[in-house]
VOPAGU-2260 file (C-alpha; in pm, 1 decimal, decimal comma):
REM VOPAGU-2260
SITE   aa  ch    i         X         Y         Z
SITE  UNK   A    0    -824,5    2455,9   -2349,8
SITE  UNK   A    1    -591,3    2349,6   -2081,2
SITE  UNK   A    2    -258,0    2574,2   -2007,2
SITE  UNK   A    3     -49,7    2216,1   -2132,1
SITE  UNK   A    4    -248,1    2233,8   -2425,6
SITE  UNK   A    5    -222,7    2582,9   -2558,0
SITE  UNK   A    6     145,0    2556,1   -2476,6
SITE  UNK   A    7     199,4    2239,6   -2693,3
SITE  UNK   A    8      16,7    2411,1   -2995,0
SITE  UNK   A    9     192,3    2725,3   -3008,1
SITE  UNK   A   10     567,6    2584,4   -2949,9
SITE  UNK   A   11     767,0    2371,5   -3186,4
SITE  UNK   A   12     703,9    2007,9   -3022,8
SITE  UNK   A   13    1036,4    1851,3   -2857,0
SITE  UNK   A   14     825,7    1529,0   -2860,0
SITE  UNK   A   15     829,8    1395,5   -3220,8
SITE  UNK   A   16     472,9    1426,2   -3390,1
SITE  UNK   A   17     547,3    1046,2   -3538,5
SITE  UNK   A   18     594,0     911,2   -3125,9
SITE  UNK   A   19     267,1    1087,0   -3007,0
SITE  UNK   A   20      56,3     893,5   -3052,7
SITE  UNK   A   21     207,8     571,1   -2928,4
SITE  UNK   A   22     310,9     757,1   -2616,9
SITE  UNK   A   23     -87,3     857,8   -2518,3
SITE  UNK   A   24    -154,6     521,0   -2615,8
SITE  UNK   A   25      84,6     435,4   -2326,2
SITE  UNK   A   26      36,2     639,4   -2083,7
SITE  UNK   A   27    -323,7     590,6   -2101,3
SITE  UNK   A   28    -339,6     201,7   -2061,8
SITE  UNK   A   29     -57,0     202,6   -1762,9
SITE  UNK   A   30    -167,2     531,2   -1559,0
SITE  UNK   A   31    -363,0     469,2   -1243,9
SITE  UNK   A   32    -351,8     783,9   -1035,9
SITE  UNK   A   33    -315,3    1099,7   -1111,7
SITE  UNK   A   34      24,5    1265,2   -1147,2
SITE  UNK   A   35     149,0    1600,6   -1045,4
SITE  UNK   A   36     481,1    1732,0   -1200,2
SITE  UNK   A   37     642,9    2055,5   -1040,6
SITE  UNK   A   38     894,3    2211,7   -1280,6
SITE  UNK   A   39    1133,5    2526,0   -1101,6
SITE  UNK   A   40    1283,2    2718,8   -1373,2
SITE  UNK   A   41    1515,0    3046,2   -1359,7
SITE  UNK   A   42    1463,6    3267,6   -1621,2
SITE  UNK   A   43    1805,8    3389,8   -1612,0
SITE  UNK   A   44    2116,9    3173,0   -1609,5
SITE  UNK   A   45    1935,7    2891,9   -1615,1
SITE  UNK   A   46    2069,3    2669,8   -1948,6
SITE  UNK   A   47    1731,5    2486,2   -2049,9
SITE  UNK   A   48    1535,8    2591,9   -1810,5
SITE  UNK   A   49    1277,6    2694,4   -2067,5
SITE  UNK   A   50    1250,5    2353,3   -2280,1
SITE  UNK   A   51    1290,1    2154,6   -1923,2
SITE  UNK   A   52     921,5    2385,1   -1861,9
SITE  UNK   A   53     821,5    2308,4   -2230,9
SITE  UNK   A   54     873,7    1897,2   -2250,0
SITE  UNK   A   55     689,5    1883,0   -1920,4
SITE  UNK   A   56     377,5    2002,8   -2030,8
SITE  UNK   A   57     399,3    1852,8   -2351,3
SITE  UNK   A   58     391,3    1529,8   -2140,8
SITE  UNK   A   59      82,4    1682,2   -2001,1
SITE  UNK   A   60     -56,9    1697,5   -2280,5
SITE  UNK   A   61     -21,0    1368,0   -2435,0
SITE  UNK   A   62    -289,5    1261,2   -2084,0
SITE  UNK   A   63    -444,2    1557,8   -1928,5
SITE  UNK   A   64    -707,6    1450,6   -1713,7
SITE  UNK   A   65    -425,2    1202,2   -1530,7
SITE  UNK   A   66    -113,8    1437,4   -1560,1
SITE  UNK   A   67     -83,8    1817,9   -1474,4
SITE  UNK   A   68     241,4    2089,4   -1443,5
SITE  UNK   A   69     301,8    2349,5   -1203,9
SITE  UNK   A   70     565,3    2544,3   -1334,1
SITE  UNK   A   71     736,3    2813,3   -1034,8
SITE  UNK   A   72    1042,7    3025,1   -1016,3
SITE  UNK   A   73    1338,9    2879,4    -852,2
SITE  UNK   A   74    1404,4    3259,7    -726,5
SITE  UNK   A   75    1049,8    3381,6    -642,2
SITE  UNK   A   76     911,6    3060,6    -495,8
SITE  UNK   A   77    1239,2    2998,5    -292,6
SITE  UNK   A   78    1038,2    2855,8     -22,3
SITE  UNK   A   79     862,5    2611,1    -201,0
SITE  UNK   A   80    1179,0    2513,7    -392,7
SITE  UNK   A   81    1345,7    2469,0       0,2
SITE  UNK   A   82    1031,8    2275,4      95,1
SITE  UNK   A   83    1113,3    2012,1    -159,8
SITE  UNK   A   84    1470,0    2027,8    -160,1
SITE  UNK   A   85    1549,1    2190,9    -497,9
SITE  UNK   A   86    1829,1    2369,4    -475,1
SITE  UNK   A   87    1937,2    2384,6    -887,6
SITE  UNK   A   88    1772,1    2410,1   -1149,9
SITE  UNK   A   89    1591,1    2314,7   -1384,9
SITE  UNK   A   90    1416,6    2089,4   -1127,2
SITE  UNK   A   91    1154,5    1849,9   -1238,5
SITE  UNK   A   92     955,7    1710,0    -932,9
SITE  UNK   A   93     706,3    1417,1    -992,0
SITE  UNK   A   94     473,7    1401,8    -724,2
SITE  UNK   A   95     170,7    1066,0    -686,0
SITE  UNK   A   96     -34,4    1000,1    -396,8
SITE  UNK   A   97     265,9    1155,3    -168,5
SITE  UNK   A   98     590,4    1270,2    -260,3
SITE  UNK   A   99     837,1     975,7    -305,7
SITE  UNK   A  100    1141,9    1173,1    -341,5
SITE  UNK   A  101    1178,0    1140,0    -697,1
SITE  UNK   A  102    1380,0    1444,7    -833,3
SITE  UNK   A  103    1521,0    1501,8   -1155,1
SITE  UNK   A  104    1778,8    1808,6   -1271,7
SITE  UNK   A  105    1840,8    1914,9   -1566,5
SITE  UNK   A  106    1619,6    1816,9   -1915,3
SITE  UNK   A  107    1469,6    1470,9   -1929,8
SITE  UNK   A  108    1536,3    1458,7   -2287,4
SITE  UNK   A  109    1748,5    1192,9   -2496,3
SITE  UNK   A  110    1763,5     881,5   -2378,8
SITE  UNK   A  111    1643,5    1004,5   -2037,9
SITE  UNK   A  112    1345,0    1079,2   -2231,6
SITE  UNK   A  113    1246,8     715,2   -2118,8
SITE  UNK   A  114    1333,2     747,8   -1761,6
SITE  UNK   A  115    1061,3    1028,8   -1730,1
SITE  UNK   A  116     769,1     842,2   -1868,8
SITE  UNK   A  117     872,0     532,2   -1706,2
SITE  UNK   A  118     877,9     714,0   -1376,2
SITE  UNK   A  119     546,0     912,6   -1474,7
SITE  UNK   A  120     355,1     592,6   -1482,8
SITE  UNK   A  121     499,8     405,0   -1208,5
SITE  UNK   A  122     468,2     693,3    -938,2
SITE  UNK   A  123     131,3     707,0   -1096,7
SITE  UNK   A  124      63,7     339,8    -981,5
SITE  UNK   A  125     270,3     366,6    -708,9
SITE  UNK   A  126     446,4      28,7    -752,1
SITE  UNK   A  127     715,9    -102,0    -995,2
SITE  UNK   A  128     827,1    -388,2   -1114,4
SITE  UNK   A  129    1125,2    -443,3    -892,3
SITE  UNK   A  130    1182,6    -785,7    -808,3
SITE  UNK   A  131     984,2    -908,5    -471,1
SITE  UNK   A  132    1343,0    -979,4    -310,6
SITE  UNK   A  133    1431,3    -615,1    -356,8
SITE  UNK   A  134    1087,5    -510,8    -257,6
SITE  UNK   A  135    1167,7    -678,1      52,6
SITE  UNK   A  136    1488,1    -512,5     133,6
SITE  UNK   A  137    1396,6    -160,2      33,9
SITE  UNK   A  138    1063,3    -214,2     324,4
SITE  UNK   A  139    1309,0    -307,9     571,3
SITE  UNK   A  140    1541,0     -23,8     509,0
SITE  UNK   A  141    1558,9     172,5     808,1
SITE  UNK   A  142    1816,4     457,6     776,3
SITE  UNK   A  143    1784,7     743,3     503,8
SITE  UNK   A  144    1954,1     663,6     128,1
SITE  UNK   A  145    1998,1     928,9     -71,6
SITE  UNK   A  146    2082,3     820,7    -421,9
SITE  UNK   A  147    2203,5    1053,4    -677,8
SITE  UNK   A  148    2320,1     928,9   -1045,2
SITE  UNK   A  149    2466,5    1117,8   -1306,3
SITE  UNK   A  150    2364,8    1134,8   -1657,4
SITE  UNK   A  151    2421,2    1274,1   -2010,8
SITE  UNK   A  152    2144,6    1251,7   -2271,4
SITE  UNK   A  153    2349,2    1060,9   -2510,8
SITE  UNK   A  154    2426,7     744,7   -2297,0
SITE  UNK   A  155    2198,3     466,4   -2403,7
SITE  UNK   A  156    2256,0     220,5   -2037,3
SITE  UNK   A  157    2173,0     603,2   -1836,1
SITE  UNK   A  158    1795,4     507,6   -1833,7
SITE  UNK   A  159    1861,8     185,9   -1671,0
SITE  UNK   A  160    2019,7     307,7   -1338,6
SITE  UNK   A  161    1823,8     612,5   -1310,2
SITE  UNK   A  162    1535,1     418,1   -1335,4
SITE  UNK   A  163    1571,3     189,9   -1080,8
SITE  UNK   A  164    1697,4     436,7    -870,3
SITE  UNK   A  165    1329,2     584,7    -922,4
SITE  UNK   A  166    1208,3     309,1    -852,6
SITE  UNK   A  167    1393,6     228,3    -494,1
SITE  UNK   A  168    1243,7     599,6    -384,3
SITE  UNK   A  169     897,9     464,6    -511,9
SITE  UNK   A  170     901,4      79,9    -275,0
SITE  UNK   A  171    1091,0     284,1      37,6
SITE  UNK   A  172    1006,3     588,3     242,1
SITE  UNK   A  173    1351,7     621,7     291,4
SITE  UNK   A  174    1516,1     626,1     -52,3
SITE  UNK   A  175    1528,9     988,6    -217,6
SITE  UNK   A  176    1637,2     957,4    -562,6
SITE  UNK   A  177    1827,2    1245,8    -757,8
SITE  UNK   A  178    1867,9    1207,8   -1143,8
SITE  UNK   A  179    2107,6    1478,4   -1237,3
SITE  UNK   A  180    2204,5    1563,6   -1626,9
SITE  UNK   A  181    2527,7    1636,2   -1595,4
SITE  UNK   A  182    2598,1    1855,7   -1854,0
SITE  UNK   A  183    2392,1    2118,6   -1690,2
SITE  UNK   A  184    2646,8    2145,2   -1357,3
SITE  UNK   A  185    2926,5    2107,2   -1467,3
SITE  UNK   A  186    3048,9    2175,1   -1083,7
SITE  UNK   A  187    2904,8    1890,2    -972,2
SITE  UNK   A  188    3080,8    1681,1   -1214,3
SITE  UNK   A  189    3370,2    1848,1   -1093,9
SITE  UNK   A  190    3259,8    1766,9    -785,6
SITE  UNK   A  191    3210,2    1429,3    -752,0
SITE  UNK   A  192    3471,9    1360,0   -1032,7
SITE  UNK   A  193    3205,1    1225,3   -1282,9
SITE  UNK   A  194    3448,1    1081,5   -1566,1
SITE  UNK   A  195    3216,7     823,4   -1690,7
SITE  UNK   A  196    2828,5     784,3   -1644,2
SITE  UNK   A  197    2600,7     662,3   -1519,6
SITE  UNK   A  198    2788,3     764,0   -1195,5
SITE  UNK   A  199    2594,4     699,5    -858,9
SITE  UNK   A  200    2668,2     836,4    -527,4
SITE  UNK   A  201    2477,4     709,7    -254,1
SITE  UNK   A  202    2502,6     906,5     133,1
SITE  UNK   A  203    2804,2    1105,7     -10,5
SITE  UNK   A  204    3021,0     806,4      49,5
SITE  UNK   A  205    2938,5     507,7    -212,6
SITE  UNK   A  206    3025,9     588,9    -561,5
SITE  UNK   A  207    2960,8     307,0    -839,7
SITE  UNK   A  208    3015,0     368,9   -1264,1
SITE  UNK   A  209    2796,9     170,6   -1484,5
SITE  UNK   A  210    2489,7       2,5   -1549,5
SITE  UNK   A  211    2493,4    -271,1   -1276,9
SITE  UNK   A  212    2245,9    -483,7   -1188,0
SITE  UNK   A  213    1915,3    -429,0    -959,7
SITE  UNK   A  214    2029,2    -685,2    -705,0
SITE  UNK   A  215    2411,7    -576,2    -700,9
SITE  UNK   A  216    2235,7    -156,4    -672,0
SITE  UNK   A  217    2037,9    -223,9    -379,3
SITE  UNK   A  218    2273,9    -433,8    -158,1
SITE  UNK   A  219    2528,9     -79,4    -248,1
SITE  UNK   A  220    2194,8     111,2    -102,8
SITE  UNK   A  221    2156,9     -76,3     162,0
SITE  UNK   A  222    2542,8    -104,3     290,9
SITE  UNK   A  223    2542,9     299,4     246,9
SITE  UNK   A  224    2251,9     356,8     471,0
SITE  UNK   A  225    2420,0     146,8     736,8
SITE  UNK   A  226    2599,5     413,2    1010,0
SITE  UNK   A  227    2943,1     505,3     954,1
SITE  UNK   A  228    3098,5     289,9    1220,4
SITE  UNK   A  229    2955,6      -1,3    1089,2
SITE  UNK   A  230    2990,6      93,8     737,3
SITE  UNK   A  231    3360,8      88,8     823,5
């Protein structure tokens, strides 16, 4: 028996028994390539660190042969965590045939629920189904974009911006794509005044509320990866 599997059987299931089986049904008809998903939990001070750990491998479970979990201590494994930029957690990196940049903090449950199995399978085929136009503009991006949107697990238009942020670190090398639940760091909302979600910061400098649209997203990417001076 797998690790995934024995730890599905002896927890109570934050998947619903009643979605199971349509989710391995889905997975298994869209996955391509294998998919690795690194989880860094704390054991202390770290909110839901455990059932961040927990849904992950339950995930694994529903497709084991195509999806597997590391799971690694945000304290003990602090150079690993540096060596893919975690610095919070819980930290949920999904890693394909490279490392696309795809992070995501805090529980991938609710709503965001969606966003993880959506990302799951796409990293897993390493594509998406972003328009060819945006395909186009995310190859020819040439300057680093780092995208971060904030989310709560009760907001039903979340899933749409965090996935096609996902998705623009999945068609560029040069997009890196941070999902954070906000409700977790509650100094970052503070931080980047988060009054509304989904918030998205792009380069520290472009901040956008609201589900907008894929083409209006990635012309804010692409004017945020311009340099300052001609940003300004």
């Amino acid at each position: 028996m797998k690790a995934s599997e024995y730890w599905v059987k002896n927890q109570v299931s934050l998947i619903p028994e009643e979605h199971k089986a349509h989710l391995k049904e889905e997975v298994s008809r869209s996955m391509v390539e294998p998919v690795r998903m690194i989880v860094f939990t704390q054991e202390i001070e770290c909110q839901f660190c455990k059932e961040a750990r927990q849904l992950a491998q339950e995930v694994a479970s529903l497709m084991p042969e195509k999806i597997s979990v590391e799971v690694y201590d945000f304290v003990k494994d602090d150079a690993l965590a540096k060596q893919y930029g975690v610095d919070k957690v819980p930290a949920l990196v999904i890693l394909g045939k490279k490392d696309y940049g795809i992070r995501y903090y805090g529980i991938p449950y609710g709503y965001e629920f969606s966003t993880l199995i959506e990302t799951v399978i796409n990293v897993s085929k390493g594509t998406t189904n972003l328009s060819e136009d945006t395909k186009a503009k995310l190859r020819a991006l040439d300057k680093p974009a780092h995208i971060q949107v904030f989310v709560t697990l009760t907001c039903p238009y979340c899933p749409i911006v965090a996935g096609l942020a996902h998705k623009f670190a999945i068609e560029s090398d040069m997009v890196k794509s941070d999902v954070v639940e906000v409700g977790e760091f509650p100094h970052l909302a503070q931080k980047y005044s988060v009054m509304g979600v989904p918030k998205i910061v792009i380069n520290e400098r472009t901040e956008l509320v609201g589900a907008i649209p894929e083409a209006q997203f990635v012309a804010h990417v692409l004017q945020a990866a311009k340099p300052p001076s001609i940003y300004m």
